[in-house]
gemmi code that builds the backbone of each chain (N, CA, C; Angstrom):
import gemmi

chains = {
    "A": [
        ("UNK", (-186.087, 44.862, -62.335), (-186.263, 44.231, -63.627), (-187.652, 43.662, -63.784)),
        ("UNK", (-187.969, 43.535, -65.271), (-189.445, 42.853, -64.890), (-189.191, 41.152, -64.634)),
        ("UNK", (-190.286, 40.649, -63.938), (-190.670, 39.377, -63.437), (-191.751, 39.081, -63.254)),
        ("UNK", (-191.838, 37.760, -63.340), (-192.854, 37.227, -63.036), (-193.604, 36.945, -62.121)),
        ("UNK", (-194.501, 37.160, -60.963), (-195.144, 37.103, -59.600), (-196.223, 36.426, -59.616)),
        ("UNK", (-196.763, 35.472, -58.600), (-198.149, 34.724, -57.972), (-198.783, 36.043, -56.786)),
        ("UNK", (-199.697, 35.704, -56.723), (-200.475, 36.585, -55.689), (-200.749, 35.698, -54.478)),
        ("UNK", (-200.982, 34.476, -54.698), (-200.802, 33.763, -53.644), (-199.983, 32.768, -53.383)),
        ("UNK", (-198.764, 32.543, -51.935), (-198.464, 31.925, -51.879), (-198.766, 29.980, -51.526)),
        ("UNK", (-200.155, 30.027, -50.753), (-200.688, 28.874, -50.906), (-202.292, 28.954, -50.603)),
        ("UNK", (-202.760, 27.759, -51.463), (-203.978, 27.672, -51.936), (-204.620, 26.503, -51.319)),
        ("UNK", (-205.417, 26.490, -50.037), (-206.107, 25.210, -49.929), (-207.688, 25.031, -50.158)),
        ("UNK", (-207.862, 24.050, -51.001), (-209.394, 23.738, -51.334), (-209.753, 22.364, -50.680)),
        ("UNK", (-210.643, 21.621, -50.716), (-211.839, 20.612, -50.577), (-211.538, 19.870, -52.204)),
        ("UNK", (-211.449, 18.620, -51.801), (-211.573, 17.670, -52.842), (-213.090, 17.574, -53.728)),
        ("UNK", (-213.048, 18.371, -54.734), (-213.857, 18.194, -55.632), (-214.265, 19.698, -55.523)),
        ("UNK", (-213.704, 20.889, -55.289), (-213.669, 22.128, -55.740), (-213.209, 22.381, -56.833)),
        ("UNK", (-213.260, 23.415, -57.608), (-212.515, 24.284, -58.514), (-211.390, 25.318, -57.849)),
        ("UNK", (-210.228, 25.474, -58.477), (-208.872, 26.255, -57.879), (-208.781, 26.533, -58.949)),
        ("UNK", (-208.581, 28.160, -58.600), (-207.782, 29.285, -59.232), (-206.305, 29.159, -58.282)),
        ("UNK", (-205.898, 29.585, -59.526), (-203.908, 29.624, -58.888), (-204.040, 31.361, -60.256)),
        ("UNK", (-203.776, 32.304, -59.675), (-203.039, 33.390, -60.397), (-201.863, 33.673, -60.301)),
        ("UNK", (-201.654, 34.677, -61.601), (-199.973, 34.847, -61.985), (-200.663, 36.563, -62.341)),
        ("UNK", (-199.277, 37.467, -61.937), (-199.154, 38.427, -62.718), (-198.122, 38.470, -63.467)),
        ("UNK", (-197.827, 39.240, -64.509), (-196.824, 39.184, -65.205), (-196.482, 40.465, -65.535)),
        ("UNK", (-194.909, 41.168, -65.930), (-194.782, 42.145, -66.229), (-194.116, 43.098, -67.851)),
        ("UNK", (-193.785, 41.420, -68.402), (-193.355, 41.842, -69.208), (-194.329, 42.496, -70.563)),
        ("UNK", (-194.590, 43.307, -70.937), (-195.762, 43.029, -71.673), (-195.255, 42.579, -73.145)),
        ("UNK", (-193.753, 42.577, -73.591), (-193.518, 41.984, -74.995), (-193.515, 40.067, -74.741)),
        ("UNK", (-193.512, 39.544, -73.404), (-193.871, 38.407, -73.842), (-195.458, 37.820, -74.465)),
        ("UNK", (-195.184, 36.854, -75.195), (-195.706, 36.331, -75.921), (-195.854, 34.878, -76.363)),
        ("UNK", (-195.789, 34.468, -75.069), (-196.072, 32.528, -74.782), (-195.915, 32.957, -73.210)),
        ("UNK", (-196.970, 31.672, -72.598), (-196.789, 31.406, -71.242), (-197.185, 29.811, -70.921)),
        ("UNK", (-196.683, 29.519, -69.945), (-196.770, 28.319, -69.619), (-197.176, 27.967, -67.925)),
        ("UNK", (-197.970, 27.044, -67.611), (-197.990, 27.036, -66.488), (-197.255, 25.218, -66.222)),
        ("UNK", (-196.703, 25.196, -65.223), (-196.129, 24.075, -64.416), (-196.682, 23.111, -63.227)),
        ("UNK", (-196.189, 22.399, -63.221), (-196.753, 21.395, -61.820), (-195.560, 20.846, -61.166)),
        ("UNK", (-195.444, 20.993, -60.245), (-194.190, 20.387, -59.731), (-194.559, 19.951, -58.398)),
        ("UNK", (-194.140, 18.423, -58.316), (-194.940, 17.586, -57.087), (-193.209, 17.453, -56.376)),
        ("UNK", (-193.287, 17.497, -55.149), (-192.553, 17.089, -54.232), (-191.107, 16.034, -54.714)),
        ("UNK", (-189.860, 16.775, -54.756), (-188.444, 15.776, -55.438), (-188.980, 15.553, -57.227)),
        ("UNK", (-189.944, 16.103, -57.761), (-189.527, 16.070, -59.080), (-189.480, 17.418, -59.640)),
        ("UNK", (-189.138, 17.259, -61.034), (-188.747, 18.274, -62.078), (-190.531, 19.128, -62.025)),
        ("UNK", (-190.655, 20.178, -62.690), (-191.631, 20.665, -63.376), (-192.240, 20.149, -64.388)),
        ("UNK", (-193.189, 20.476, -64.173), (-193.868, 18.869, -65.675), (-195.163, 20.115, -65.837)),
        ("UNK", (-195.020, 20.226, -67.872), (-195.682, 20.868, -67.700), (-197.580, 20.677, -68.164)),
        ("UNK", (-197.998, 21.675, -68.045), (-199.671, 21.443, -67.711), (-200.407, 21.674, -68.731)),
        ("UNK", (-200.058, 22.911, -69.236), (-201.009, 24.176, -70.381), (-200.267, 25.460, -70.593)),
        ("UNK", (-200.445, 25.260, -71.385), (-199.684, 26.772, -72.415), (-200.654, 27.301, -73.289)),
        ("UNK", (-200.178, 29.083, -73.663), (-201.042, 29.949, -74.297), (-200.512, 30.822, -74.872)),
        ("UNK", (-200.949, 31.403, -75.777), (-200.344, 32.365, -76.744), (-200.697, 33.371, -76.511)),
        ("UNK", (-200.096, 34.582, -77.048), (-200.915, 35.904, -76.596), (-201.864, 36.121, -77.711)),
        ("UNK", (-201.861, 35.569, -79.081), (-203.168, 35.802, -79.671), (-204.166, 34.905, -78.955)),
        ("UNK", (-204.316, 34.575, -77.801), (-205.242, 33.668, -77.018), (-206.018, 34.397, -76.174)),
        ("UNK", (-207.306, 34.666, -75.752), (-207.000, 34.939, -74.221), (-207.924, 33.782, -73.290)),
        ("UNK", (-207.940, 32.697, -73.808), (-208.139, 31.148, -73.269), (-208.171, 30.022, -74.201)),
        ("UNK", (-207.585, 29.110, -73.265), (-207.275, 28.224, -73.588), (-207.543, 26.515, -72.460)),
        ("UNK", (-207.664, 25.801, -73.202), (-208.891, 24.457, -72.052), (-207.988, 22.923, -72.523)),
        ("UNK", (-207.809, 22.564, -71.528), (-207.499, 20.922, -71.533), (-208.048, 20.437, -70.426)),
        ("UNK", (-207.721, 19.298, -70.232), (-208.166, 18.168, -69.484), (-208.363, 18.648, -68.127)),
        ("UNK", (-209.306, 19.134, -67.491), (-209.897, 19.570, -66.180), (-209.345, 20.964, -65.988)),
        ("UNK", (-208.337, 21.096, -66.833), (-207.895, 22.955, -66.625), (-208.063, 23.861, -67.953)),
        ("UNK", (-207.957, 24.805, -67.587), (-208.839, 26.333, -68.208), (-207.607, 27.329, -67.827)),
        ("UNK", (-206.330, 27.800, -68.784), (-205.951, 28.675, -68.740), (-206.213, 30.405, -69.302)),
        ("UNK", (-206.334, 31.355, -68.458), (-207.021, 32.440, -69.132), (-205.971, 33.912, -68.710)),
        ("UNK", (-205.958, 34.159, -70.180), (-204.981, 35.651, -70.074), (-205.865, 36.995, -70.621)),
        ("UNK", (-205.852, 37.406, -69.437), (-205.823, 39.660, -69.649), (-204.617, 39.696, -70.105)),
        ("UNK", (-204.456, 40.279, -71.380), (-203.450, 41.092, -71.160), (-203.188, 42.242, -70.817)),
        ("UNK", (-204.405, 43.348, -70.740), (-205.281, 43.836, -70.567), (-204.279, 44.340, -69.231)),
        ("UNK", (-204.488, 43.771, -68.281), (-203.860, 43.807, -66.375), (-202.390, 43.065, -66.613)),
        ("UNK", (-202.211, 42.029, -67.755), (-200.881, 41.635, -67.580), (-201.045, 40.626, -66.356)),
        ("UNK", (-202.205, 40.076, -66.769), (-202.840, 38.720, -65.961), (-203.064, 37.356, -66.445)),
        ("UNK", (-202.633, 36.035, -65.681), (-202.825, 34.859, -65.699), (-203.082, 34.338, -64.761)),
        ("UNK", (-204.308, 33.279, -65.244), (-204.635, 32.451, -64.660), (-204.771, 31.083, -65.056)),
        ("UNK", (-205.024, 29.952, -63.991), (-204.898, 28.472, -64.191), (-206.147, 28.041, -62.974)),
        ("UNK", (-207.126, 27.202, -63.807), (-208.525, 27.069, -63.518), (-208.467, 25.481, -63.475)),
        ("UNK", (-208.552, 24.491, -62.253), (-208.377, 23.780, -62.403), (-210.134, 23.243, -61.631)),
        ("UNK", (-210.662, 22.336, -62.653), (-212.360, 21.944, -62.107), (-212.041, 20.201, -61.369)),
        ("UNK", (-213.126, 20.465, -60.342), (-212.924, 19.057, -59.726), (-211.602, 18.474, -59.581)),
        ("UNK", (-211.216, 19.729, -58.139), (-209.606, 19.266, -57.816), (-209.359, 17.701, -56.876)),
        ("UNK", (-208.450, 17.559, -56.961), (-208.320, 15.793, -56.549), (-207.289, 16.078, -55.990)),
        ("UNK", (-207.335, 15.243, -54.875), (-205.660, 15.217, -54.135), (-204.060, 14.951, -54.876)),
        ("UNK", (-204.426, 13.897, -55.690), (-203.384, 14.714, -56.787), (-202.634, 15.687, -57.167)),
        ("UNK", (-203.742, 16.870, -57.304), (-203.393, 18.067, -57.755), (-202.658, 18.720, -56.706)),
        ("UNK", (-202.557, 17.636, -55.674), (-201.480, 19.049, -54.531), (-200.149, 18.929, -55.126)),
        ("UNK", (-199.737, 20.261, -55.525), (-198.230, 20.643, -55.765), (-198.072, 21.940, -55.638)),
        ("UNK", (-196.972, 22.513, -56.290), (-196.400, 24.144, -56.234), (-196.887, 24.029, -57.802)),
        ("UNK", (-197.061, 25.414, -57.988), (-198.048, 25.529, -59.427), (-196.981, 26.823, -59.821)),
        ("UNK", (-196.632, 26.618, -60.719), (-196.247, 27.959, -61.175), (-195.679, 28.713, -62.871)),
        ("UNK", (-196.168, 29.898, -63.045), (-196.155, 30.092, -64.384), (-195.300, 30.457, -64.622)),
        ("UNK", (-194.805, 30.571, -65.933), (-193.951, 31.583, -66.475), (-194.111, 31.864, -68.171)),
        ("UNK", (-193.556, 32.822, -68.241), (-193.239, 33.594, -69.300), (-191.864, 33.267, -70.061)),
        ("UNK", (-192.366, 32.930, -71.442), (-191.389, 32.986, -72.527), (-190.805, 33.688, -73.246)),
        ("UNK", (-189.752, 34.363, -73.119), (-189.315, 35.302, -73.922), (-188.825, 34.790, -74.877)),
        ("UNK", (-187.763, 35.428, -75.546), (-187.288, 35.531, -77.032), (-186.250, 33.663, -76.978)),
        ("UNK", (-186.474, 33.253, -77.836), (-185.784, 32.029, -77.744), (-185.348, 31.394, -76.697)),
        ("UNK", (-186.652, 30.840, -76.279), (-187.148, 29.355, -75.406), (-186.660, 30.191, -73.883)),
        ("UNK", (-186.508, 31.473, -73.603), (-186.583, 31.738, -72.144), (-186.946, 31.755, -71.379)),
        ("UNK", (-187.776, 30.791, -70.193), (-188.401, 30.844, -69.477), (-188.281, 31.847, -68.348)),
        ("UNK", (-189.152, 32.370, -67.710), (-188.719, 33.147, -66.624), (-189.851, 32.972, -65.389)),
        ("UNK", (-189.592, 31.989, -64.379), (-190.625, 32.035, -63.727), (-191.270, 32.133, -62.288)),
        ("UNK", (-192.459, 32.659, -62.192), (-192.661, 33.350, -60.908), (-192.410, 32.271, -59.264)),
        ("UNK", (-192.841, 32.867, -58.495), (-192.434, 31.896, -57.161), (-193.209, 30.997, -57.044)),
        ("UNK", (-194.473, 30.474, -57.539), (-194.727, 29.513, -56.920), (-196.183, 29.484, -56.536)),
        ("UNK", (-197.280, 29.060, -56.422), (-198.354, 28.354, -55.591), (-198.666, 27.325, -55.024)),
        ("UNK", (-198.106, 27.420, -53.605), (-198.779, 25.617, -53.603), (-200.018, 25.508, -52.900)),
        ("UNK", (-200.595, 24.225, -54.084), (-202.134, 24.154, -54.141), (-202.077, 22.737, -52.713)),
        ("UNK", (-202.737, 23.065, -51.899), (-203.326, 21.730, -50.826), (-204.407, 21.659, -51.330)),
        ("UNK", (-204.790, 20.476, -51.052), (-206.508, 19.501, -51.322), (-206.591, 18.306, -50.250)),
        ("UNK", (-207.411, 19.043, -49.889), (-208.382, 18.215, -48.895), (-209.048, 17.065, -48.883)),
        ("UNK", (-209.009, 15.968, -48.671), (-210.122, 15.003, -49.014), (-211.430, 15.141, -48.507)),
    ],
    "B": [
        ("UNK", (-191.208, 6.409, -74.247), (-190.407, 7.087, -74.005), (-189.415, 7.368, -73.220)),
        ("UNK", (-187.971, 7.621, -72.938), (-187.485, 8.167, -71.573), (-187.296, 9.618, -71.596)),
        ("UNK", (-187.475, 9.922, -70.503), (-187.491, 11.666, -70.024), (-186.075, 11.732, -69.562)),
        ("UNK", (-186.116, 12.784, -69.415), (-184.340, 13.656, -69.096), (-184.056, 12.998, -68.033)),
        ("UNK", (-183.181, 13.253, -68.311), (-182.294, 11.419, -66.676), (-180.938, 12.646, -66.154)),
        ("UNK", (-181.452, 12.601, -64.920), (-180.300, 13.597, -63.770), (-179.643, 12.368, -63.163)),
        ("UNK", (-178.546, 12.671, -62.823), (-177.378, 12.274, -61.698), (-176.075, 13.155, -61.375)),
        ("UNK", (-176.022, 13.206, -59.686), (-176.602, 12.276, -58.981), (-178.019, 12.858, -58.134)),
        ("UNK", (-178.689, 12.148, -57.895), (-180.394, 13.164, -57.914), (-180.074, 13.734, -56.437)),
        ("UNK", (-179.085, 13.389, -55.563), (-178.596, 14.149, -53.890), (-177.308, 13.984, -53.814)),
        ("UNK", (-176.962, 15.219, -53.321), (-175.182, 15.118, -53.634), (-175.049, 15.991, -51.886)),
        ("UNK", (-173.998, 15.312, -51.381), (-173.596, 16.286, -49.771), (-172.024, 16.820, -49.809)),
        ("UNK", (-171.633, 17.608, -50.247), (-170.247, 17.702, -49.966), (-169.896, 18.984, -49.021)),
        ("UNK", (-168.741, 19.460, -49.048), (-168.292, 20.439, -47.923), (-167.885, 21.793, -48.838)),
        ("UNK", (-167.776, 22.909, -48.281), (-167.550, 24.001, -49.099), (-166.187, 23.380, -49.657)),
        ("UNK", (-166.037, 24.681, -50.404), (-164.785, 24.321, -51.169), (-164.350, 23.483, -52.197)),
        ("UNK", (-165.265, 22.419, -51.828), (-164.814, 21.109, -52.669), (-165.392, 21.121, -54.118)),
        ("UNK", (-165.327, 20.403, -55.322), (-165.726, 20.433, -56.423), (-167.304, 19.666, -56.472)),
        ("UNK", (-167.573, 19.772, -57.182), (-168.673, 18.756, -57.427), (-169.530, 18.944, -59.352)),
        ("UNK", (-170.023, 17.882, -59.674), (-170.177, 17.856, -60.763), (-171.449, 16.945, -61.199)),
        ("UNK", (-172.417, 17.648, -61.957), (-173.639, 16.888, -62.415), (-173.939, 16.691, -63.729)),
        ("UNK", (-174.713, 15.735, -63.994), (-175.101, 15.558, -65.423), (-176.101, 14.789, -65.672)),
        ("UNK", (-176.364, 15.213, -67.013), (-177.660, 15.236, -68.060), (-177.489, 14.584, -68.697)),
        ("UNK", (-178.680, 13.758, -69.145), (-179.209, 12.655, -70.626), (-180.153, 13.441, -71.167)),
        ("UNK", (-180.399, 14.566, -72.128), (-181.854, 14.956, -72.250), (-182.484, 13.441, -73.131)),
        ("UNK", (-183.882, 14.668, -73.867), (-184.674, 13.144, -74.607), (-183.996, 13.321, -75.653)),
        ("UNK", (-183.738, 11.607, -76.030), (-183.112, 11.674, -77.373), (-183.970, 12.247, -78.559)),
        ("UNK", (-182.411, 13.197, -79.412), (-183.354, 14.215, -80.380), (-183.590, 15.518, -79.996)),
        ("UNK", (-183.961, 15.936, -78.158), (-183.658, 17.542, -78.471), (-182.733, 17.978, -78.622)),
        ("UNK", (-182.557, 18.874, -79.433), (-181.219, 20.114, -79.540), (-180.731, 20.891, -78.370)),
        ("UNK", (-182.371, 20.603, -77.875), (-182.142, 21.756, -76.693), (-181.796, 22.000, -75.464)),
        ("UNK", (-180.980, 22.050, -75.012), (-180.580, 21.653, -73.564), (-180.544, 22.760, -72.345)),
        ("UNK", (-181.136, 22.957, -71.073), (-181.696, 23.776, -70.057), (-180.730, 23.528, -68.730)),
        ("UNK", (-179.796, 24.041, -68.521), (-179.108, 23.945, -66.440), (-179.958, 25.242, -66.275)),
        ("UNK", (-181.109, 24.582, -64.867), (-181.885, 25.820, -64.240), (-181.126, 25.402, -62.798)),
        ("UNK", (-181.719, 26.576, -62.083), (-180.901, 26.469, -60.660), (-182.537, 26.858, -59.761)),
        ("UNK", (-182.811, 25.964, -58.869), (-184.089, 26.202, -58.049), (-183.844, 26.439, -56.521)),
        ("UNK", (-183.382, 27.542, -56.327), (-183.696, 27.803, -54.625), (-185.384, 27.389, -54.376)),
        ("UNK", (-185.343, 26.971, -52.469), (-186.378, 26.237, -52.414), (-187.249, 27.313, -51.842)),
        ("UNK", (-188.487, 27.062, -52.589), (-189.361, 28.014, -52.391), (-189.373, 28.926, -53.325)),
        ("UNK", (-188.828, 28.591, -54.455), (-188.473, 29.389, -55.626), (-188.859, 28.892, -57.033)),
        ("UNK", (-188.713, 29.867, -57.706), (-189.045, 28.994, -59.482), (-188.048, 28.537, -59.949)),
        ("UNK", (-187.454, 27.960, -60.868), (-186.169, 27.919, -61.643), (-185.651, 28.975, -62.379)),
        ("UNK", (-184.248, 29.003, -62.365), (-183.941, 30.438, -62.972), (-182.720, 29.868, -64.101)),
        ("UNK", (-182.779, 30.122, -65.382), (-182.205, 29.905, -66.158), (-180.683, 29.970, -65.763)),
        ("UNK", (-179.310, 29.032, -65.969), (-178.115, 29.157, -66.028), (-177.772, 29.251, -67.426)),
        ("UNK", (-177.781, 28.307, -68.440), (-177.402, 28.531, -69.210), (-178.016, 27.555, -69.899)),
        ("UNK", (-178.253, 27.769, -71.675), (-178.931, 26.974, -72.922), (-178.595, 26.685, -73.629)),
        ("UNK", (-178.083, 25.127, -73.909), (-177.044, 24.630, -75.693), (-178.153, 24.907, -76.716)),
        ("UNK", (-177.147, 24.936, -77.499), (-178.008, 24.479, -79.571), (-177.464, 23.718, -79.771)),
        ("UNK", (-177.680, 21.875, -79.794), (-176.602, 21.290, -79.919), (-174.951, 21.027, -78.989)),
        ("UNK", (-173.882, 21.736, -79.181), (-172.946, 21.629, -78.797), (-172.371, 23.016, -78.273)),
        ("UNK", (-173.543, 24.275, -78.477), (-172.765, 25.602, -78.561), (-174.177, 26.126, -77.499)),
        ("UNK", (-173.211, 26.842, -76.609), (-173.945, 27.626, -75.366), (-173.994, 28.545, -75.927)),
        ("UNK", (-175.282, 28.843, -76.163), (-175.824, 30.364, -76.533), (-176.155, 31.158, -75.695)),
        ("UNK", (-176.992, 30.629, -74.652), (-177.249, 32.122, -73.701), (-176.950, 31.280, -71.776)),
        ("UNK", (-175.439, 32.150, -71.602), (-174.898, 31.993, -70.270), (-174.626, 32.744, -69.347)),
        ("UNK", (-175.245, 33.938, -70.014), (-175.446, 35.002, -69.214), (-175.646, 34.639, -67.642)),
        ("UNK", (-176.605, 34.379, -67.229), (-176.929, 34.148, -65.940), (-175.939, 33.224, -65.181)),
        ("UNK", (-175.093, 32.353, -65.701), (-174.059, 31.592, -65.022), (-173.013, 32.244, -64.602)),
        ("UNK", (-172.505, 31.740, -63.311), (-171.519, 32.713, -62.724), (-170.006, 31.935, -62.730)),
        ("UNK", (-169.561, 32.399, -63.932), (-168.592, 31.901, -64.683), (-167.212, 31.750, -63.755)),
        ("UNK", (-167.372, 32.381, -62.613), (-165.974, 32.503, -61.817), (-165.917, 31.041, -61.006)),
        ("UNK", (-167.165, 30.490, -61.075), (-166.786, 28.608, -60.079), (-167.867, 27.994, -61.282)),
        ("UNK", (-169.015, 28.307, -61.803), (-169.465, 27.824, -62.458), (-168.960, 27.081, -63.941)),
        ("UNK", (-169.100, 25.970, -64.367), (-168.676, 25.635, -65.748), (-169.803, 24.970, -66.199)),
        ("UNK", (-170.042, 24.333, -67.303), (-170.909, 23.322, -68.038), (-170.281, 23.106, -69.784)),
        ("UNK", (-170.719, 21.489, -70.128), (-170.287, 21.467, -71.253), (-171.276, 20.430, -71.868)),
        ("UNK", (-171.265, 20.035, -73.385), (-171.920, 19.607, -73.930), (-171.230, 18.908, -75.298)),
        ("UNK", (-170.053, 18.725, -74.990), (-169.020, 18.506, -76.194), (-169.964, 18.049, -77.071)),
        ("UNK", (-170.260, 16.733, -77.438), (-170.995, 16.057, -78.303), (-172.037, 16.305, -78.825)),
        ("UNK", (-173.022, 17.265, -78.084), (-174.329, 17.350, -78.319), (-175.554, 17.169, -77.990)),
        ("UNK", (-174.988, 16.147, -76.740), (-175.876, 15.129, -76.232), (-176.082, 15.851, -74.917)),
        ("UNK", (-175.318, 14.423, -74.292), (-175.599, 14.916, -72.775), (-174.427, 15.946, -72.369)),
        ("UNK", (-174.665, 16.192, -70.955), (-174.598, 17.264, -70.769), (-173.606, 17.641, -69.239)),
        ("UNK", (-172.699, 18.070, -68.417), (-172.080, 18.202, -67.535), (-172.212, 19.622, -66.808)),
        ("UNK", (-172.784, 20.066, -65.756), (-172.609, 21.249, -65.007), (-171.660, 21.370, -63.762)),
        ("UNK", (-170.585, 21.567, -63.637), (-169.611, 21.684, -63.031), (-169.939, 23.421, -61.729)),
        ("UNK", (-169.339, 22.848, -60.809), (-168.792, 24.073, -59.630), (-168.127, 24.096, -58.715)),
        ("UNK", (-166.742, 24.799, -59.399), (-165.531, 24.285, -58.468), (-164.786, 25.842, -57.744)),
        ("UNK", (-164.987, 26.227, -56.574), (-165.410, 25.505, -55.169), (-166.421, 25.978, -55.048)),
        ("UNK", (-167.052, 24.969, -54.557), (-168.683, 25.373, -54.350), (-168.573, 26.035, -52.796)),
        ("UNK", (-169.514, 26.974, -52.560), (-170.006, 27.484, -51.396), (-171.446, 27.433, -51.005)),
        ("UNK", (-171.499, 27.677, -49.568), (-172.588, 27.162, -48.774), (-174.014, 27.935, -49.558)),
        ("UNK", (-173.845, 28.973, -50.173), (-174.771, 29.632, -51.098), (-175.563, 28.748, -52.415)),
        ("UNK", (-174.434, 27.458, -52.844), (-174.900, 27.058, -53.688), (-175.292, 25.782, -53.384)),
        ("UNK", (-176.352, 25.930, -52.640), (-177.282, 24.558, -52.083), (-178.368, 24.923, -52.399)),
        ("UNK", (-178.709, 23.807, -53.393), (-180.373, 24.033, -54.069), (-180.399, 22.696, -55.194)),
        ("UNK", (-181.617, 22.537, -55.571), (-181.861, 21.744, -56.843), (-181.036, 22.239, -58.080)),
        ("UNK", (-180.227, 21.633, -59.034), (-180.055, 21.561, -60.366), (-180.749, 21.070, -61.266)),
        ("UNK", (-181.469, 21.623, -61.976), (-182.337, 20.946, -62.827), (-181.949, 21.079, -64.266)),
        ("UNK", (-182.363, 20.153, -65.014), (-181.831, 20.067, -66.622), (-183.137, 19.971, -67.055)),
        ("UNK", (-183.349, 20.390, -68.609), (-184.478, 20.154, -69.131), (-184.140, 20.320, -70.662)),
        ("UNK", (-184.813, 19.919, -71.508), (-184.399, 19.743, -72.665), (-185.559, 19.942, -73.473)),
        ("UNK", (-185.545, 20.570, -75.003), (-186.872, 20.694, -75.834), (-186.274, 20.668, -77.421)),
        ("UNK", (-187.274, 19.935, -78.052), (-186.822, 19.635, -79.809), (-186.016, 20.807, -80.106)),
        ("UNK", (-186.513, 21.925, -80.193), (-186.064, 23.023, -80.971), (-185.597, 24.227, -80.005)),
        ("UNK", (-185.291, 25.475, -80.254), (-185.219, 26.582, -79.751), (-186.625, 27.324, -79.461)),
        ("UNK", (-187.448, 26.862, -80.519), (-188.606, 27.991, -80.600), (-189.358, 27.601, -79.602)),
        ("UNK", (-190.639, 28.470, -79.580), (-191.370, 28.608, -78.403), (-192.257, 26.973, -78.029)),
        ("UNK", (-192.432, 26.359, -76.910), (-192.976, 25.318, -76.333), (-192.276, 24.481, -75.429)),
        ("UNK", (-193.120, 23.708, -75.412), (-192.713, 22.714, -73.904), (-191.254, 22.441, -73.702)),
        ("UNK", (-190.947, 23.025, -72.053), (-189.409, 22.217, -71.899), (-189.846, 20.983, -70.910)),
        ("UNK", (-189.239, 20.114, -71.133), (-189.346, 18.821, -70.738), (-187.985, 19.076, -69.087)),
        ("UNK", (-188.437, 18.841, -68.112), (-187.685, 18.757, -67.195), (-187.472, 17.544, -66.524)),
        ("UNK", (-186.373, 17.225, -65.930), (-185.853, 15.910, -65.253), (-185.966, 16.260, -64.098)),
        ("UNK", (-185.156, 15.535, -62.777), (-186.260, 15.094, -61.680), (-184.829, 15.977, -60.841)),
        ("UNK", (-183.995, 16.748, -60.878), (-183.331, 18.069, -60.531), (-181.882, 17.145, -59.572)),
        ("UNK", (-180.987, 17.986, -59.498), (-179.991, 16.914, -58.082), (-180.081, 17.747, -57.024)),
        ("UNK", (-180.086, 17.293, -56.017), (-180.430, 18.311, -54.644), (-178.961, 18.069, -54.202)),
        ("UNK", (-178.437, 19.677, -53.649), (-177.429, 19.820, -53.841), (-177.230, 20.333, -52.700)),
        ("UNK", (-176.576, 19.786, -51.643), (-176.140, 20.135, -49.675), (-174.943, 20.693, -49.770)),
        ("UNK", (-174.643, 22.071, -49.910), (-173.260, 22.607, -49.325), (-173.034, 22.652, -47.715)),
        ("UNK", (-172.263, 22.034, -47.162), (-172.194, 21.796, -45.661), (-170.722, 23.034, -45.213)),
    ],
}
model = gemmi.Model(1)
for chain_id, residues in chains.items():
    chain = gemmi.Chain(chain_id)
    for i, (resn, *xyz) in enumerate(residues, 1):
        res = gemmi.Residue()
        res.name, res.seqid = resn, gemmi.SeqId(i, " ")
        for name, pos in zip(("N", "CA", "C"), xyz):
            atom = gemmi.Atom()
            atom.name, atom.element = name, gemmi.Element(name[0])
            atom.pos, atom.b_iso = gemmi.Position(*pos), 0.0
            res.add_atom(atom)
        chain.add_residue(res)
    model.add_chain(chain)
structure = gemmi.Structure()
structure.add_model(model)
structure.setup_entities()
């Protein structure tokens, strides 16, 4: 079936790097995506979302960017902070509010 | 504000036995989310109210699985007899509408089949 996939399962950077976390995706009729943060015993909380008339989109220290092109996502996070260590992960919205989402990145940061 | 409120947030029981969780979403969404998170995993949809009516339950495995929403509100996910397979986070999440954007998630119940 199609799904959603990360390319990497974990990501460690240096406090005050930039992290890429990628997603592939397969569906090509979706058309919203979302990326997540999920820190250790809580829920998913989410980060940045994008449309497919998008192919970027920017908030507060992160930079989400879609190929659709490859049926690619990414989540660009500048001047990472220990904070930012969690499991990162995107997903895809299908037809009325369906999320579907891939396994996971977890980002380490270094001090 | 308050965010979606889970209980009980760790539950231990023995196969076989029943067990039962529930949801406060935010007051005002319609929308109500039971995901199921194996660890090391994403969440995978169980099933989604409109209000009081489960629209998509496809993915719930209706033979021990239940959930209800009489009122509208909050929310009950039931699994009676649970087996050692179904040890993982329950998570609820809730959003204003059906259409596309943010689901708001609560803090999941971790769930020990022994």
């Amino acid at each position: 079936g199609e799904s959603v996939g990360l390319h990497l399962p974990t990501l460690s950077v240096q406090e005050g790097d930039n992290s890429i976390i990628n997603c592939a995706y397969s569906n090509s009729a979706s058309d919203y995506f979302i990326w997540y943060k999920q820190e250790s015993g809580k829920g998913p909380q989410f980060i940045i979302d994008i449309r497919s008339n998008m192919d970027k989109r920017q908030g507060q220290r992160v930079t989400v960017l879609l190929n659709k092109t490859v049926k690619h996502l990414s989540l660009q996070i500048a001047a990472t902070q220990p904070g930012d260590s969690a499991v990162y992960f995107c997903a895809e919205n299908l037809a009325f509010q369906k999320l579907v989402f891939g396994t996971g990145t977890r980002l380490l940061v270094s001090p | 504000e308050a965010g979606v409120v889970q209980s009980p947030r760790y539950k231990i029981i023995e196969k076989k036995q029943p067990v039962a969780f529930w949801c406060n979403p935010i007051s005002g969404h319609n929308t109500l989310y039971w995901y199921l998170q194996n660890l090391g995993q994403g969440p995978e949809l169980l099933i989604r109210y409109e209000n009081e009516e489960a629209v998509d339950d496809s993915q719930l495995p209706k033979d021990r699985f239940s959930a209800e929403r009489l009122k509208g509100v909050d929310s009950t996910l039931k699994i009676q007899p649970a087996e050692l397979g179904d040890s993982a986070v329950y998570l609820c999440a809730s959003s204003p509408t059906s259409a596309q954007g943010e689901q708001f998630f609560g803090p999941g119940t971790r769930l020990t089949v022994l």
